[in-house]
N, C-alpha and C positions, 0 to 999 in steps of 0.2 A: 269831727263827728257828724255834721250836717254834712259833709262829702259823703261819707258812710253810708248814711239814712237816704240819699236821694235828695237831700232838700238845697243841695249847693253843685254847680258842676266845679271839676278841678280845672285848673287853666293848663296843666299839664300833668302828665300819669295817668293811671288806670288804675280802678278799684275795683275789686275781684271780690265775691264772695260766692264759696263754695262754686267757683268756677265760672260763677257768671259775672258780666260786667252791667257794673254800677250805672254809667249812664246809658249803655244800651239797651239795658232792659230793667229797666228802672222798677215796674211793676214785680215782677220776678223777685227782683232782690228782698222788697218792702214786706213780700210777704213771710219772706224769712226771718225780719227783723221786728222789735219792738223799739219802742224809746219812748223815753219821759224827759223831754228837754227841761231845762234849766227853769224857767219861767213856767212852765206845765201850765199850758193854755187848756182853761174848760171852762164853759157855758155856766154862768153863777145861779140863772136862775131855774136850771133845769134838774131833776130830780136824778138821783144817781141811778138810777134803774134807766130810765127813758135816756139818757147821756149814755152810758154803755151800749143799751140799743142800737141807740142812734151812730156810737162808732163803729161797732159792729157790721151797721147795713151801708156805711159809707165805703167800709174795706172790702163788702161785697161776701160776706160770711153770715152765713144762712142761722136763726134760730135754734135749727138743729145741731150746728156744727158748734156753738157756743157751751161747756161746759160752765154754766154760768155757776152753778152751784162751786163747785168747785175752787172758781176763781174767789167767789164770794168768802171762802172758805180760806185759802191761801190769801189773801190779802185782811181780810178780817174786817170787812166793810158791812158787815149784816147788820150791824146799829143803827148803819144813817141810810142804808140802801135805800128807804122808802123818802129820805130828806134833800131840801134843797140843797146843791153845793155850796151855794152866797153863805150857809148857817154853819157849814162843817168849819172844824179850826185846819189850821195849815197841817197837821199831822195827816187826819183823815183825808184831806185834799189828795197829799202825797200819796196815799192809799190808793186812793180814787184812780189817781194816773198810772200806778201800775197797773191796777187792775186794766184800764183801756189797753194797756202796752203788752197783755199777755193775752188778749183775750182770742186772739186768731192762733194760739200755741205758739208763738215762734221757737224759730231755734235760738236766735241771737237776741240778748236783753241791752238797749245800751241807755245809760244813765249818765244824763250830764246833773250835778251835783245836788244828787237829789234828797240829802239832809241839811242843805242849807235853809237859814232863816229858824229851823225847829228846836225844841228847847231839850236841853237834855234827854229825858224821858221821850220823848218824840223819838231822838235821834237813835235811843236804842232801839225801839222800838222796831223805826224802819230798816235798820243794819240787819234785826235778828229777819226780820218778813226776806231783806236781800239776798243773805246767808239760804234762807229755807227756799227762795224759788229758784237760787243756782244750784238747786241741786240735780234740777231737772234741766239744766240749760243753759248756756256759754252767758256767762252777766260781763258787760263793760261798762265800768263803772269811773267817770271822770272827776277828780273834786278833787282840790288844794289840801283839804281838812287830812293829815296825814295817819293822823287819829283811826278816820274811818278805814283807810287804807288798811292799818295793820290789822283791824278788828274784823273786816271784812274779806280780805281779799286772800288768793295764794299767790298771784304771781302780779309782780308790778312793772310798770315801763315807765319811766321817768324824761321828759322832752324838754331841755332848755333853749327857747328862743328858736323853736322850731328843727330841733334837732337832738337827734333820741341820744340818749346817753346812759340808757340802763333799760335792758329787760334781761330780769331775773325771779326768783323767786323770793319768798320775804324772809323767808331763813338765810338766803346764801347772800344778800344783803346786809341783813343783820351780823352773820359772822364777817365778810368781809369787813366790817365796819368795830371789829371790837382790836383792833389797832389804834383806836381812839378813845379818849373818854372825855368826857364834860366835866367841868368843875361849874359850878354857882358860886360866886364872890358877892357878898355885901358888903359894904365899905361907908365909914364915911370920914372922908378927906378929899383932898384939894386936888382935883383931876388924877387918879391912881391908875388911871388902863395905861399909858404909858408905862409905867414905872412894873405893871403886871405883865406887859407885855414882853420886858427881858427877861425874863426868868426862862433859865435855860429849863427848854423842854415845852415850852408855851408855843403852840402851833395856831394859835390864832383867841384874836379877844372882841366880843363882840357890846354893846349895853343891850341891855334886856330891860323891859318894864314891869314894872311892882314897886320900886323902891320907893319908902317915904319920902318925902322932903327932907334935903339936907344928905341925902346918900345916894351909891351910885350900886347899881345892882348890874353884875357882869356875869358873862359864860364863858370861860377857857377851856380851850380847846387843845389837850395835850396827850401825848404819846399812853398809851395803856401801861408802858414798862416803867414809866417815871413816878414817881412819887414829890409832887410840888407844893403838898399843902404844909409843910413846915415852913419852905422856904417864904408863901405868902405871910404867913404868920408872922415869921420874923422881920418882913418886910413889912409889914403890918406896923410892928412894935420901932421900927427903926425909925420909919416917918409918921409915930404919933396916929395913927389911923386907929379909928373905933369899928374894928371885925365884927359885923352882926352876924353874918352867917357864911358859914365855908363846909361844902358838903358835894359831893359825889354824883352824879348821874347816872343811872343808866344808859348802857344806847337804845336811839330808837331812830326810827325809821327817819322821825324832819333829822338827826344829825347826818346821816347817809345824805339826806337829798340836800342840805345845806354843802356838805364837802364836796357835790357831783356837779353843781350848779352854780351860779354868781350867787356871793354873800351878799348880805345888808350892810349896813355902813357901822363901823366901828367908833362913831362918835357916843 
């Protein structure tokens, strides 16, 4: 993404946007683009009015050309507009940086994980603001949180260890992926993911975290035409195991990118 933005040269390749290259005309590019990197660096003690000014006349974008209303409007910053940034919480922060990131119009929005650290409420918040200003404009939007992916996005690309391994849309994902289903296992007995893992039709078992002390809480991972919850049961009953919960998943989008990508460790 800093290759993208201008802020990194590639050591090799060429990055195009809308015909022009990235490091040869660096300026060019910039002003096509927006971004809110990760960290969203801004000035704490300066006031959110004179901070947008001030980006504004460093981009070399005139007074007149600023739709400030507007932006003010689209990101929802009219509370603290006249406040210091040091006092806004991280939500309105987030705000704050769109707002700098749209303020020359671009075409291209790109967002490296920009509902990290906010708290629920926060994070809809900004997804719904993300949602309303792709409607006018190409948004790229980088984050782990898969969550925000589904809720936000239509079409996704998926890169493990530097190597793309999925661009598709989020529906033809989602169907591809219903050749599988989850199961959730609570257990408590004497190491049971072995003994879960032969059950024919068990495509993979992973531990998952929540369970109390004294249990082991699992996600198997098996065929959508199989039906395995009897056989855990009775396997269940065979080695004396206390079954706390056994129940059903949906797919969603982490099971797609856990299948496309390196698992975690099935300890």
């Amino acid at each position: 993404m800093r290759m993208i933005t201008g802020f990194l040269a590639p050591d090799t390749g060429e990055i195009e946007i809308n015909g022009i290259n990235v490091e040869k005309d660096v300026f060019s590019t910039k002003k096509l683009i927006g971004y809110l990197p990760e960290n969203n660096p801004l000035y704490s003690d300066m006031i959110v009015q004179d901070f947008l000014s001030f980006t504004a006349a460093i981009r070399g974008v005139s007074a007149a050309e600023v739709d400030m209303k507007n932006i003010i409007q689209q990101t929802g910053i009219s509370d603290v507009f006249y406040r210091p940034i040091g006092e806004l919480s991280k939500g309105y922060r987030q705000r704050v940086g769109l707002a700098q990131a749209i303020l020359h119009q671009p075409e291209i929005l790109i967002l490296d994980e920009p509902t990290e650290g906010l708290d629920p409420n926060q994070r809809v918040e900004i997804r719904n603001l993300i949602k309303e200003i792709g409607r006018e404009r190409t948004v790229v939007l980088s984050t782990h949180v898969l969550q925000e992916v589904e809720s936000t996005c239509n079409r996704v690309v998926i890169i493990d260890r530097g190597r793309l391994v999925t661009d598709s849309t989020i529906k033809a994902l989602l169907s591809q992926a219903k050749g599988v289903k989850g199961l959730i296992v609570e257990i408590a007995g004497n190491k049971p993911i072995a003994k879960l893992k032969s059950i024919a039709g068990v495509m993979s078992a992973e531990k998952v975290s929540g369970a109390p002390r004294g249990r082991h809480r699992y996600k198997l991972t098996c065929a959508s035409n199989k039906e395995i919850r009897p056989d855990i049961f009775l396997m269940a009953k065979e080695n004396d195991w206390v079954l706390w919960e056994l129940h059903q998943e949906e797919t969603s989008l982490e099971d797609v990118f856990r299948n496309l990508t390196v698992g975690g460790s099935n300890d």
